[in-house]
ZADO-1210 file (C-alpha; in nm, 4 decimals, padded with zeros to 6 digits):
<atoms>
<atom x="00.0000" y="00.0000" z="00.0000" code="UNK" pos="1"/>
<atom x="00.1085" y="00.3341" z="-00.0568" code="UNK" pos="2"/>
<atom x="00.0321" y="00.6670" z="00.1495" code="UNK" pos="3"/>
<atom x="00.0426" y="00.9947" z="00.0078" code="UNK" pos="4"/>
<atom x="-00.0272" y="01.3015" z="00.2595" code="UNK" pos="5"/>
<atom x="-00.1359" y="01.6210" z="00.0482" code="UNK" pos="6"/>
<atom x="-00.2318" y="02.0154" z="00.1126" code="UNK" pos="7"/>
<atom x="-00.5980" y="02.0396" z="-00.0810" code="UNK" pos="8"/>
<atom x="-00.9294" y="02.0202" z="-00.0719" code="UNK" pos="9"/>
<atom x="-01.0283" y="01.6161" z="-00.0274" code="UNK" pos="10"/>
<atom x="-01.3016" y="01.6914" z="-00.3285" code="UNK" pos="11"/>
<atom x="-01.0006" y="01.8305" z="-00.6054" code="UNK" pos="12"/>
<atom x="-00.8172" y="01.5065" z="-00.5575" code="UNK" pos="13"/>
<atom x="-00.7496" y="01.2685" z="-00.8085" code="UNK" pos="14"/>
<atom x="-00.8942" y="00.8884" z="-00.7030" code="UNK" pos="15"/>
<atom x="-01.1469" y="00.6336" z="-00.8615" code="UNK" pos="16"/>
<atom x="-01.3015" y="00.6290" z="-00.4529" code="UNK" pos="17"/>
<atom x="-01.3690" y="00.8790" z="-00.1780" code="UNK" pos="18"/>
<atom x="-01.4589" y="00.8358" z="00.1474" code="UNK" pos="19"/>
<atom x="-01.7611" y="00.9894" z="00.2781" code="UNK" pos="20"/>
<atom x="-01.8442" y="00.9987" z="00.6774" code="UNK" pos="21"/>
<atom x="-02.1740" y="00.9843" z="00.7820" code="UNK" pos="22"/>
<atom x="-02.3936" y="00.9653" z="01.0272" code="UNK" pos="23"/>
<atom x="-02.4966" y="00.6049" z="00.9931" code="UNK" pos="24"/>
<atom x="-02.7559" y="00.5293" z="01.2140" code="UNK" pos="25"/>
<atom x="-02.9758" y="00.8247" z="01.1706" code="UNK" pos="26"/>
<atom x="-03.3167" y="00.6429" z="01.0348" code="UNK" pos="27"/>
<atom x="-03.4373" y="00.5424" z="00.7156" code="UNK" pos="28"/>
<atom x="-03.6931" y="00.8214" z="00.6600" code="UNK" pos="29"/>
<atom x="-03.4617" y="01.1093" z="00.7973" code="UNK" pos="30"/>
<atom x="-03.3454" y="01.3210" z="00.4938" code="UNK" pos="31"/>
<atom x="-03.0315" y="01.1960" z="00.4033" code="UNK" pos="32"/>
<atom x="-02.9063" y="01.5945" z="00.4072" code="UNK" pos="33"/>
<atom x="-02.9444" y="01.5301" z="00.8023" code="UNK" pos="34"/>
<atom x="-02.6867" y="01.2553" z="00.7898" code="UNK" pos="35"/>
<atom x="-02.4195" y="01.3868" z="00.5632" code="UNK" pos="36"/>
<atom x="-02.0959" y="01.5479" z="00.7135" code="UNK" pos="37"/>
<atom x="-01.9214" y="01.8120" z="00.5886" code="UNK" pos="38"/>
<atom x="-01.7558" y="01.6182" z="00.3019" code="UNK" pos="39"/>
<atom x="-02.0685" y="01.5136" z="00.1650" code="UNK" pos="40"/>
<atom x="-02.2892" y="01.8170" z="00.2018" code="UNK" pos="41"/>
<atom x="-01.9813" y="01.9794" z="00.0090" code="UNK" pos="42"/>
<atom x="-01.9989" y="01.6732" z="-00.2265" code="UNK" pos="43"/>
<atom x="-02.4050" y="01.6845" z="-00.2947" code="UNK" pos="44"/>
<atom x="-02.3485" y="02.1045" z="-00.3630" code="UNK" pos="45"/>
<atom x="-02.0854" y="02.1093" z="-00.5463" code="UNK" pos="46"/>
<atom x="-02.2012" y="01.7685" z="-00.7821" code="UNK" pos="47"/>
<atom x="-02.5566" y="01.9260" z="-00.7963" code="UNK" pos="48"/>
<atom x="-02.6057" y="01.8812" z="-01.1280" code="UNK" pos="49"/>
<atom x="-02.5401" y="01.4987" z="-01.1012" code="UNK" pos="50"/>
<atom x="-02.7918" y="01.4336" z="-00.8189" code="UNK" pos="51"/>
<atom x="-02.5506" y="01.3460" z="-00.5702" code="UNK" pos="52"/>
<atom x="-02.8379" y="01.3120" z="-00.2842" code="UNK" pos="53"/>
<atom x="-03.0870" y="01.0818" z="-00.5261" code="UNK" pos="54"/>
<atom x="-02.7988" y="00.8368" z="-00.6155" code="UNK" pos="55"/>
<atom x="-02.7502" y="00.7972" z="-00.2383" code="UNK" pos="56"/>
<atom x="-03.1038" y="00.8129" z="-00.1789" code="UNK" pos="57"/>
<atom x="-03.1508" y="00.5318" z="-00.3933" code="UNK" pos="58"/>
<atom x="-02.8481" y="00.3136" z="-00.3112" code="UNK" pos="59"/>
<atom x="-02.7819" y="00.3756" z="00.0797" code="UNK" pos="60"/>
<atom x="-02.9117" y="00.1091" z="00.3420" code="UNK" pos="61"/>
<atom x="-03.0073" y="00.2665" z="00.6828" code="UNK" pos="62"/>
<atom x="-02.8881" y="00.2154" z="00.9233" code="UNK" pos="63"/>
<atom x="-02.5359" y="00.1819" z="00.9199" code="UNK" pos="64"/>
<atom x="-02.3995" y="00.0675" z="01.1971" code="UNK" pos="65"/>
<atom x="-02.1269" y="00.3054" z="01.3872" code="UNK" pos="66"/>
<atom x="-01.7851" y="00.1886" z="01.2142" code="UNK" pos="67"/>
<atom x="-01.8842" y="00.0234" z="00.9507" code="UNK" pos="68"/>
<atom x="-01.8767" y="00.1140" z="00.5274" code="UNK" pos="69"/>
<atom x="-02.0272" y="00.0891" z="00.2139" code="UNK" pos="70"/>
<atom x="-01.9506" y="00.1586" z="-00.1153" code="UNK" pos="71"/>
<atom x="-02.1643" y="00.3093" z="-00.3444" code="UNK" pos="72"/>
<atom x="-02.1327" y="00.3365" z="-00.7396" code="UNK" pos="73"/>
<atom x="-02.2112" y="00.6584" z="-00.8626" code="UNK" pos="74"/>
<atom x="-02.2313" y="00.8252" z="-01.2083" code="UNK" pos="75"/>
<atom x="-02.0945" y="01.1837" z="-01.2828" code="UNK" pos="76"/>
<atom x="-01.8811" y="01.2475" z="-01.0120" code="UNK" pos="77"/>
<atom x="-01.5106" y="01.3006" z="-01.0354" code="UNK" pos="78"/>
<atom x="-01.4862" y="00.9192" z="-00.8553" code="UNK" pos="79"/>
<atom x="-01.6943" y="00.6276" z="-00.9458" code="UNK" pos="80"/>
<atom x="-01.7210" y="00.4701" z="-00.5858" code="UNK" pos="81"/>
<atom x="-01.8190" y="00.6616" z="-00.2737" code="UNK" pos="82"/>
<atom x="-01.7384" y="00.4937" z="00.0087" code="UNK" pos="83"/>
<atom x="-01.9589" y="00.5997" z="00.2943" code="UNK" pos="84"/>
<atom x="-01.8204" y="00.5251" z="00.6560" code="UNK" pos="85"/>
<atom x="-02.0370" y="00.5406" z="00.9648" code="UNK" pos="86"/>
<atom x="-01.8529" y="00.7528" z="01.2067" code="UNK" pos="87"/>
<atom x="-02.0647" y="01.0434" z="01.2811" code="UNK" pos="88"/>
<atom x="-02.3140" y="00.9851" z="01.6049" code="UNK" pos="89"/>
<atom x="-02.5116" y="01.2033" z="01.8281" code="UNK" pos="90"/>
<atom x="-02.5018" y="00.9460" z="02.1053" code="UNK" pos="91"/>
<atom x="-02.3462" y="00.9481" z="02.4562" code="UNK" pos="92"/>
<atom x="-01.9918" y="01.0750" z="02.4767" code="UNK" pos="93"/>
<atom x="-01.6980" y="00.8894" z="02.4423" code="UNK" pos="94"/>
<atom x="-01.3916" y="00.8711" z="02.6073" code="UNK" pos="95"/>
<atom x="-01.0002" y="00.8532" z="02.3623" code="UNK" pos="96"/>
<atom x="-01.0344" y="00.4747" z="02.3980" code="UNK" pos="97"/>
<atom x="-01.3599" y="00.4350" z="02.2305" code="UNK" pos="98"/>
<atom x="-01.3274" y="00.7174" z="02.0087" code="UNK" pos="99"/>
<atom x="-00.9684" y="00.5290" z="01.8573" code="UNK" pos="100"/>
<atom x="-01.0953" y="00.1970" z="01.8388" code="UNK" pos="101"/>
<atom x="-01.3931" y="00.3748" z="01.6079" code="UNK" pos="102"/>
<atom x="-01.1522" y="00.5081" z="01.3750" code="UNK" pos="103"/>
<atom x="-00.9912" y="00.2009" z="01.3570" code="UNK" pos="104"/>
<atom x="-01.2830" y="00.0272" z="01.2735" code="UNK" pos="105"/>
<atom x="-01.4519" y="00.2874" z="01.0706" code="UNK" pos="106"/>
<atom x="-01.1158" y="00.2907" z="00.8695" code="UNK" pos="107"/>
<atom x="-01.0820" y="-00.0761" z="00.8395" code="UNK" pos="108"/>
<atom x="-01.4526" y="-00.1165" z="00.6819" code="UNK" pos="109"/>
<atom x="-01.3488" y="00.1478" z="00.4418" code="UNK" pos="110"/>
<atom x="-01.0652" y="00.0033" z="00.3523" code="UNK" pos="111"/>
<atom x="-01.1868" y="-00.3277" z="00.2976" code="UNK" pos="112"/>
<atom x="-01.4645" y="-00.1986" z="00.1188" code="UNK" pos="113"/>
<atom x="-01.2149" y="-00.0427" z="-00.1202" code="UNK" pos="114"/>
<atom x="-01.0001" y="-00.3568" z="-00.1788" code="UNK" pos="115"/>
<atom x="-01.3764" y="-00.5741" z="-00.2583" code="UNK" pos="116"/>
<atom x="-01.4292" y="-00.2863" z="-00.5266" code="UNK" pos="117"/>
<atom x="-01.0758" y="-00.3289" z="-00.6690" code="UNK" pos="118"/>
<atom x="-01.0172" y="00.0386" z="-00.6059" code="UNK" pos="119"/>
<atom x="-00.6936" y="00.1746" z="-00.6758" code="UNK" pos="120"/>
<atom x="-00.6459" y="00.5291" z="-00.5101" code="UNK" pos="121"/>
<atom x="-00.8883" y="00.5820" z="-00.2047" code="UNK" pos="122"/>
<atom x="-00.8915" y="00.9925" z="-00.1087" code="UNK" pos="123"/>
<atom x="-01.0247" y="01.0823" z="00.2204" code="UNK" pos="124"/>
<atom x="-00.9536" y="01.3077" z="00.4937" code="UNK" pos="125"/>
<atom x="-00.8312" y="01.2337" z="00.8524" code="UNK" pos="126"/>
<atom x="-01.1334" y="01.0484" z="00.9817" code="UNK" pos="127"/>
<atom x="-01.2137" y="01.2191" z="01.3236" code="UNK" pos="128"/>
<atom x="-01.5703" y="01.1830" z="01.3541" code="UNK" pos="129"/>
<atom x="-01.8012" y="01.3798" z="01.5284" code="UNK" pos="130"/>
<atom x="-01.6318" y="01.4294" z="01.8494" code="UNK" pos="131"/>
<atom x="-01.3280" y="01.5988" z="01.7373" code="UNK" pos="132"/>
<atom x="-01.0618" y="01.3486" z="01.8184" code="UNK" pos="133"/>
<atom x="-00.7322" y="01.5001" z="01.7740" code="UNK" pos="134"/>
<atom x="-00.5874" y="01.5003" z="01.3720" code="UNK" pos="135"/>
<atom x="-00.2865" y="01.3435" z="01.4778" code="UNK" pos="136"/>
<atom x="-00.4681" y="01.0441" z="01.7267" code="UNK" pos="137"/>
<atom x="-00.6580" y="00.9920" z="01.4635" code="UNK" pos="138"/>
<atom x="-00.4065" y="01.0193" z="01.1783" code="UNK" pos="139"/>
<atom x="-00.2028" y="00.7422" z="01.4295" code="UNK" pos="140"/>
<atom x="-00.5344" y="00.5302" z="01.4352" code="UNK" pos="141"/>
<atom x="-00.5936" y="00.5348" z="01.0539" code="UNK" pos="142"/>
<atom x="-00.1670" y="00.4061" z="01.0058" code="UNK" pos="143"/>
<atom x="-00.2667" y="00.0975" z="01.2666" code="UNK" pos="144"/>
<atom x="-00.5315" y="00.0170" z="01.0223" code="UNK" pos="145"/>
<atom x="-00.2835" y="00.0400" z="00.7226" code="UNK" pos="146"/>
<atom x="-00.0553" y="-00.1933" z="00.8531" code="UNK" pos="147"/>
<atom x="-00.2337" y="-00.4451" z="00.8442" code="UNK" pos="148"/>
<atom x="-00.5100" y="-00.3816" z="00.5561" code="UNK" pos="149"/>
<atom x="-00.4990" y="-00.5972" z="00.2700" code="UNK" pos="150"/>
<atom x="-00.5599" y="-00.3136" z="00.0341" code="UNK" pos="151"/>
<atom x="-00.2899" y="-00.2488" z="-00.1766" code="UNK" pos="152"/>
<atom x="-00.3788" y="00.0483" z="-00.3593" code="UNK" pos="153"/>
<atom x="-00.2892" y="00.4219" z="-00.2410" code="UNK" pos="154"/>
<atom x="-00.4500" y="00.6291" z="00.0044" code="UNK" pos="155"/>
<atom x="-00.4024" y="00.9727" z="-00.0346" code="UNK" pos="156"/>
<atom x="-00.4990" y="01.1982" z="00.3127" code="UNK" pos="157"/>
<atom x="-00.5876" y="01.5593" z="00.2065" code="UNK" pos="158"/>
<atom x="-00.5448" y="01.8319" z="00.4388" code="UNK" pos="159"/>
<atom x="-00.6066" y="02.2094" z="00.4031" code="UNK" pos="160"/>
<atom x="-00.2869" y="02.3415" z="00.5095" code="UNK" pos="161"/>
<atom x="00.0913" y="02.2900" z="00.4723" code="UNK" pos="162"/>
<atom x="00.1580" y="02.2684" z="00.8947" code="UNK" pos="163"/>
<atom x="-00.0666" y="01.9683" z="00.9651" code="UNK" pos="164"/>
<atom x="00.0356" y="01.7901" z="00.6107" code="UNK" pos="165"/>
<atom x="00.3572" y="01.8231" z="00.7039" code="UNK" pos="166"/>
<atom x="00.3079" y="01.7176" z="01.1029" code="UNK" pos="167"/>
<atom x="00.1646" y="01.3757" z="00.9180" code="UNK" pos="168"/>
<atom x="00.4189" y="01.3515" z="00.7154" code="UNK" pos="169"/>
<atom x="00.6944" y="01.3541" z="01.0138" code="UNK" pos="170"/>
<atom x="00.4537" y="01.0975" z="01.2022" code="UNK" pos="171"/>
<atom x="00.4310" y="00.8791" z="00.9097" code="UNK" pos="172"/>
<atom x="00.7768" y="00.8566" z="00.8460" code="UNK" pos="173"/>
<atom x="00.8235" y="00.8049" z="01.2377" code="UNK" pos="174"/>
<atom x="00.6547" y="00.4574" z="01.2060" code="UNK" pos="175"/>
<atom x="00.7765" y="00.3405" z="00.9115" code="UNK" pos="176"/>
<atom x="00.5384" y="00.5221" z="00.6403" code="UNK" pos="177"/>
</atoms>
């Protein structure tokens, strides 16, 4: 597998799958604006044209449980798989324990989703769900999962600015990466 660590917006990347946090287990007849996060609302606005929200709408089983993934074809969009990860919740806090052993699952599922849909570059953002874990506990949760993933395409990380690209660069390279 390969990591690449870059300064841009997640949604200008270049990949055939992006991963998408939601809020899984928001219910079936809640609009599905309710359970996007900010990746996707930006996704479903900026895609508008391609009916982002119909084609996952029409494809997206609720619930998903929290820390689990799904991929989802979809037609018009700058990637052909969405990947969307259940890490958003409204539930009962968590403490750093729980909240890393979510990323680590939610990342896992993703990743494992990607490698059953053959995907070759996966482009996501530092998955730190809706309780604002830390970028860099979270970045050091997501590397776990690489480890020991079987995917063996590329995951590129996009950040919006140069300092925390290149903090994750140093930590990468500080285990191995």
């Amino acid at each position: 597998m390969k990591l690449s660590i870059v300064v841009g917006d997640v949604l200008e990347q270049a990949g055939d799958t992006l991963v998408v946090p939601i809020d899984g287990e928001a219910r079936a007849d809640e609009s599905i604006d309710r359970l996007l996060g900010n990746i996707g609302r930006q996704l479903a606005k900026r895609f508008a044209e391609h009916a982002v929200i119909d084609q996952l709408e029409s494809q997206l089983d609720l619930p998903l449980a929290l820390g689990h993934a799904t991929s989802i074809p979809v037609d018009g969009l700058p990637f052909a798989t969405l990947i969307m990860v259940s890490t958003l919740h409204h539930t009962a806090a968590r403490d750093d324990r729980d909240k890393r052993a979510l990323v680590v699952r939610s990342f896992a599922s993703a990743l494992a989703c990607a490698h059953r849909t053959d995907a070759r570059r996966v482009v996501t953002a530092v998955l730190q769900g809706g309780w604002r874990m830390s970028v860099s506990e979270a970045f050091s949760a997501m590397l776990t999962v690489m480890d020991a993933s079987v995917f063996a395409g590329e995951v590129v990380i996009a950040t919006l600015d140069d300092a925390t690209a290149e903090s994750l660069r140093g930590h990468a390279r500080s285990v191995g990466w």
